[in-house]
C-alpha positions in Angstrom: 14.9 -7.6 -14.5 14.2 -6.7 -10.5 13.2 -9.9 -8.7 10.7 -9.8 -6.0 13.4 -9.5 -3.3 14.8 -6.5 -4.7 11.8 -4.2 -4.7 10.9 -5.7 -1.2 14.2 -4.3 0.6 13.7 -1.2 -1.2 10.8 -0.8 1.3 12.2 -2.1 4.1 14.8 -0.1 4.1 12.8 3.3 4.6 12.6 5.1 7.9 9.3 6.5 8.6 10.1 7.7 12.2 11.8 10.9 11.3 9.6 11.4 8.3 6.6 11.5 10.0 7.9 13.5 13.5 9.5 15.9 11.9 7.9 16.5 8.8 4.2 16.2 10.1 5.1 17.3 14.0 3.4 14.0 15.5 3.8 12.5 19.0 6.7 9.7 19.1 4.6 7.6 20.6 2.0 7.4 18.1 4.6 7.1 15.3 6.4 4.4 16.7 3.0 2.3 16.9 2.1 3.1 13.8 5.8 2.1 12.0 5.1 -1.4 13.9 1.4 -1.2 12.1 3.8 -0.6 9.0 5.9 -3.2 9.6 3.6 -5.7 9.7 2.1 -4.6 6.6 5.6 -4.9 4.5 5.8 -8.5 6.3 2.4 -9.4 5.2 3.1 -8.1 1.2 6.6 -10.3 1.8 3.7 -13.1 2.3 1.7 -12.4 -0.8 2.7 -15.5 -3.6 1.5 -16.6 -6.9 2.9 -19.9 -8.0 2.9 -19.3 -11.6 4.6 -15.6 -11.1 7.0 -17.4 -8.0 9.7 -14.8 -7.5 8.6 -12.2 -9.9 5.2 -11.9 -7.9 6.1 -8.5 -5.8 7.6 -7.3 -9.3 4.2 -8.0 -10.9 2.4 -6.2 -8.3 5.0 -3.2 -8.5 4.0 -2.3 -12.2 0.3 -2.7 -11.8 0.2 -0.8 -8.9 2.3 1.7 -10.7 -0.5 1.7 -13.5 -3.4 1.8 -11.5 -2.4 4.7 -9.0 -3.5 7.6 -10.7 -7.2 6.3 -10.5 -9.0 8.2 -7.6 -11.8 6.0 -7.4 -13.0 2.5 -7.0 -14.6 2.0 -9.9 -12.1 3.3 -12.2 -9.6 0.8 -10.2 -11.5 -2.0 -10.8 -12.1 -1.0 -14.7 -8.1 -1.1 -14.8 -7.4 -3.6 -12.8 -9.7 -6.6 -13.9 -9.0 -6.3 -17.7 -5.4 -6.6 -16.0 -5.9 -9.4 -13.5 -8.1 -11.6 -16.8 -4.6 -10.8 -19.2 -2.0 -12.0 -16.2 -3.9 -14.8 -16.0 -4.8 -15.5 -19.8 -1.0 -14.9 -20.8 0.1 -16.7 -17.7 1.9 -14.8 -16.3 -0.1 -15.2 -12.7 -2.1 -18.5 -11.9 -5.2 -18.8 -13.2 -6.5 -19.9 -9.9 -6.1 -16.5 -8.1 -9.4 -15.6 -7.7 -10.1 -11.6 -8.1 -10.5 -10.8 -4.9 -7.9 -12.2 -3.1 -5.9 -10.4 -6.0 -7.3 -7.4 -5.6 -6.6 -7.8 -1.7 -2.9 -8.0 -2.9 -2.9 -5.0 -4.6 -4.7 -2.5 -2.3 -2.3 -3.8 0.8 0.6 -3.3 -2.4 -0.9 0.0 -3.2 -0.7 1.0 0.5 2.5 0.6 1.2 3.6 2.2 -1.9 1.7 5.3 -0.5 2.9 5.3 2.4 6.3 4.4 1.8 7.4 6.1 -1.4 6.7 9.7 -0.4 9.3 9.0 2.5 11.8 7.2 0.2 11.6 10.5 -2.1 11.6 13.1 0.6 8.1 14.3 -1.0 5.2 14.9 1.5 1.9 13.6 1.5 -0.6 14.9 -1.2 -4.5 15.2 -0.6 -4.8 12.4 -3.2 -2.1 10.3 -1.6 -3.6 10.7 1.8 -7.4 10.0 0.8 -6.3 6.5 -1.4 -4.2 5.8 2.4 -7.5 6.2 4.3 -9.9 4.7 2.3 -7.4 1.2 1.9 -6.8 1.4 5.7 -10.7 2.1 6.4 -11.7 -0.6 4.1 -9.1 -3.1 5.7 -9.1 -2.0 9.2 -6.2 -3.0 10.2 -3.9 0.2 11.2 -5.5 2.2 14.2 -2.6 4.6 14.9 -1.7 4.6 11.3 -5.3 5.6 10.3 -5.2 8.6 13.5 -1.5 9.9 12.1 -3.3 10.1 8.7 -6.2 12.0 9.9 -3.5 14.5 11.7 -1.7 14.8 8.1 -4.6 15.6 6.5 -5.9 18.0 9.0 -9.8 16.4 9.9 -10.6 15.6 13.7 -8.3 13.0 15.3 -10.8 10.1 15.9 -9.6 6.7 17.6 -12.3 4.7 15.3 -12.3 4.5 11.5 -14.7 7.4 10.6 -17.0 6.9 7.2 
């Protein structure tokens, strides 16, 4: 089995500059604030703990993220996810003092970095779906300003310094 180390270096290890200048012809600039945006976000999952799932925790998040990313709205996430938080914490396999938003807060920032890191790590670009989950996690957050501008580039909509609705 993959421990939670494992999968983490397996993002870390991805190089977003190139990927996004060449492949998406974006300013250098703006791509280097947004890979320290993306930095910060793999720091923070590296933060994310459970102390039933202890090490296994970024492997737990790994598979259910990995189930729940072909949903393409909120409310069939949250149909898939809480039946899947209530059995992680039934079978205890996640504490079951992890309240459901602060786990769903885990998977979303998770989810995010998958999407914006796995396309890079495969040499794949972007897909409308990938980019629309991207911008609704990073709207919903807030948190990624020159990410959030690169992504409205990608997907071709007017360049906007504030998180549009």
């Amino acid at each position: 089995m993959l421990e939670s180390n494992e999968i983490m270096q397996h993002y870390m290890k991805v190089d977003m500059s190139n990927f996004l200048s060449d492949r998406y012809d974006i300013d250098e600039i703006l791509v280097n604030a947004a890979n320290t945006e993306i930095d910060s976000l793999i720091k923070q999952v590296l933060q994310f703990a459970d102390s039933i799932a202890k090490g296994h925790y970024h492997l737990v998040l790994d598979r259910l993220v990995s189930n729940l990313y072909s949903a393409e709205d909120e409310s069939v996430f949250l149909e898939k996810l809480i039946p899947q938080w209530q059995s992680l914490r039934n079978n205890a396999l996640i504490s079951s003092f992890k309240p459901i938003d602060e786990f769903y807060y885990e998977v979303e920032i998770f989810m995010l970095m998958k999407l914006i890191i796995n396309p890079v790590a495969n040499n794949e670009v972007y897909n409308i779906s990938q980019i629309a989950k991207m911008r609704s996690i990073v709207r919903r957050y807030s948190n990624m300003p020159n990410f959030w501008q690169i992504l409205c580039i990608i997907s071709g909509d007017e360049v906007k310094t504030s998180y549009t609705f």
